[in-house]
C-alpha positions in Angstrom: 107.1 107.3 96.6 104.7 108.0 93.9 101.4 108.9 95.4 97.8 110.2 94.4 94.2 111.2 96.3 91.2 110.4 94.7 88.5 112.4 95.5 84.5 113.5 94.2 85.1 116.5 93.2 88.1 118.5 90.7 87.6 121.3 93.8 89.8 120.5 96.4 88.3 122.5 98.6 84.5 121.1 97.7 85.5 117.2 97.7 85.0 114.5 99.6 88.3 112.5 100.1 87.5 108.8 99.0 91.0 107.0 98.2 94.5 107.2 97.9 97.4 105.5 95.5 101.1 104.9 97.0 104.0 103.5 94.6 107.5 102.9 95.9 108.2 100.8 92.8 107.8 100.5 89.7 105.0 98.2 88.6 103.5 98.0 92.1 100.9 100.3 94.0 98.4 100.2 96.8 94.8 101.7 96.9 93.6 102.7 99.9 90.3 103.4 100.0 88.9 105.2 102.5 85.0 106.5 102.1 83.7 104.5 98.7 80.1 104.3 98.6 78.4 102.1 96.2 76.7 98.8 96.3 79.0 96.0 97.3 81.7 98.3 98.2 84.6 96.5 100.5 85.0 97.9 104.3 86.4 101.1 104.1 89.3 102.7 106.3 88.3 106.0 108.7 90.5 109.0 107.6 92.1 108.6 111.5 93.5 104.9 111.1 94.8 106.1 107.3 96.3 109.2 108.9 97.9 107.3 112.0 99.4 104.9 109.4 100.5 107.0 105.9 100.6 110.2 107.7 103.9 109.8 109.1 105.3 108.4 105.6 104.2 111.2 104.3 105.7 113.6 106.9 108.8 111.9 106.8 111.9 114.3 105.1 114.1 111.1 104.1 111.1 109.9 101.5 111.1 111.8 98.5 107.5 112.0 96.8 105.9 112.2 93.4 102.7 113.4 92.1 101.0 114.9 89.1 99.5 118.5 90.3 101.1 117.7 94.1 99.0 121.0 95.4 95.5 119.7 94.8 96.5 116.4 96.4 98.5 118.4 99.0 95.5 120.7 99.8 93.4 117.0 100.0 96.0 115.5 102.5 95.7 119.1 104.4 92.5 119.1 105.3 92.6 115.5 106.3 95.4 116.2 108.7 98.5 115.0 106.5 101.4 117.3 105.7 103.6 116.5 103.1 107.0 117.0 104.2 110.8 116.5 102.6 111.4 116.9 98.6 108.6 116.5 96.0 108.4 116.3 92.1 105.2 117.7 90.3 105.6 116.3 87.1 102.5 118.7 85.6 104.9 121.4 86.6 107.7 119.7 85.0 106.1 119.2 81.9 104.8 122.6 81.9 108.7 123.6 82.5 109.5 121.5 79.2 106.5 122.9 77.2 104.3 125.5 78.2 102.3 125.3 74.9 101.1 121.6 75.4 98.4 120.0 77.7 100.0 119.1 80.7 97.0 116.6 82.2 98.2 113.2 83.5 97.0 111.2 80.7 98.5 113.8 77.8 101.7 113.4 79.8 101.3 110.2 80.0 100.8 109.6 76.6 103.6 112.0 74.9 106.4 111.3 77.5 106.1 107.6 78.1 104.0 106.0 75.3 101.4 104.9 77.7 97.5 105.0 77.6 96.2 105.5 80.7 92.9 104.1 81.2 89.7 106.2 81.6 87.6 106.5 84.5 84.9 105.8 82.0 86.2 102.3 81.0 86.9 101.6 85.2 83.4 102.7 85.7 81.9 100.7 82.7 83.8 97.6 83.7 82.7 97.8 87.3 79.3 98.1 86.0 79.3 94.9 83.5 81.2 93.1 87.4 78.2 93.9 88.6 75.6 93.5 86.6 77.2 89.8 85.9 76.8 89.1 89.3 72.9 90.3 90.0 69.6 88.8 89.4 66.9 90.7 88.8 63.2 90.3 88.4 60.6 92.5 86.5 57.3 93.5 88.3 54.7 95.3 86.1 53.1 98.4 88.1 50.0 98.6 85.4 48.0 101.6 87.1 51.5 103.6 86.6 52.3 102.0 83.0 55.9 101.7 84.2 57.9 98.4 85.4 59.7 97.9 88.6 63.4 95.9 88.5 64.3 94.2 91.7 67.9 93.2 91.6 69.5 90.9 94.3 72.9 91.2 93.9 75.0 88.0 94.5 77.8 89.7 96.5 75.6 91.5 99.0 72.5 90.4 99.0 71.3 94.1 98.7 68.4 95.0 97.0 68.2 98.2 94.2 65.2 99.1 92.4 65.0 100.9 89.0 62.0 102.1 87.5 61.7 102.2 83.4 59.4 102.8 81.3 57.1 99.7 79.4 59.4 98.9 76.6 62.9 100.4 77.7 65.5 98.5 79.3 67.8 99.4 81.9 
């Protein structure tokens, strides 16, 4: 089982756990998200229901379990109340093993050893944003004894309201 934590912060011991990815095949994973916050974000599971239900996979000796720099998601799952247990494969400490001298993050790895460009958190992020912005309607309210203009979106999917202020002449 190929897993992953997603988290705010590159500090394990600083972040905020908000997600996890499990594979058992190839072609085929699960997000689970558990503490997203954004607008229009789906119901989110509590750490205790995701714990009572991936914990014991996790736990369990028989499934073997793969993950690129296993300690920082380990650490995560820790202090969450998951233990890892059985056989593992880091494969940033395998492809240090193969080549110290080389970048070992998941998309150089990636990228040298399989072919494949991952996709950026940039271009998830950018893409979400365009989603969203497709689906909100927004309205412009002049504030003249400020000089600067109000936007008042309504967004489609949630029918909550955000409010941007811009400068006359500049766009969001």
């Amino acid at each position: 089982m190929a897993l992953d934590t997603e988290t705010t912060s590159t500090d394990p011991m600083r972040r905020r756990h908000v997600g996890m990815s499990l594979a058992t095949k190839a072609g085929e994973g699960f997000y689970i998200p558990v503490a997203h916050r954004y607008l229009g974000a789906p119901k989110q599971l509590s750490v205790e229901v995701v714990r009572e239900i991936v914990g014991p996979l996790l736990a369990d000796p028989s499934v073997k379990k793969v993950a690129h720099h296993l300690k920082y998601d380990e650490i995560v799952l820790r202090r969450n109340g998951m233990a890892i247990g059985g056989d593992v494969f880091d494969t940033m400490i395998a492809s240090y093993l193969l080549d110290p001298e080389t970048t070992n993050g998941l998309k150089d790895v990636a990228r040298r050893e399989l072919g494949v460009t991952m996709t950026t958190y940039d271009q998830v992020y950018e893409q979400a944003t365009r989603s969203q912005l497709a689906s909100t309607r927004c309205r412009s309210i002049a504030q003249p004894t400020t000089r600067r203009r109000t936007q008042i979106c309504r967004s489609r999917s949630s029918n909550a309201i955000r409010r941007a202020s811009m400068k006359r002449g500049s766009a969001i």
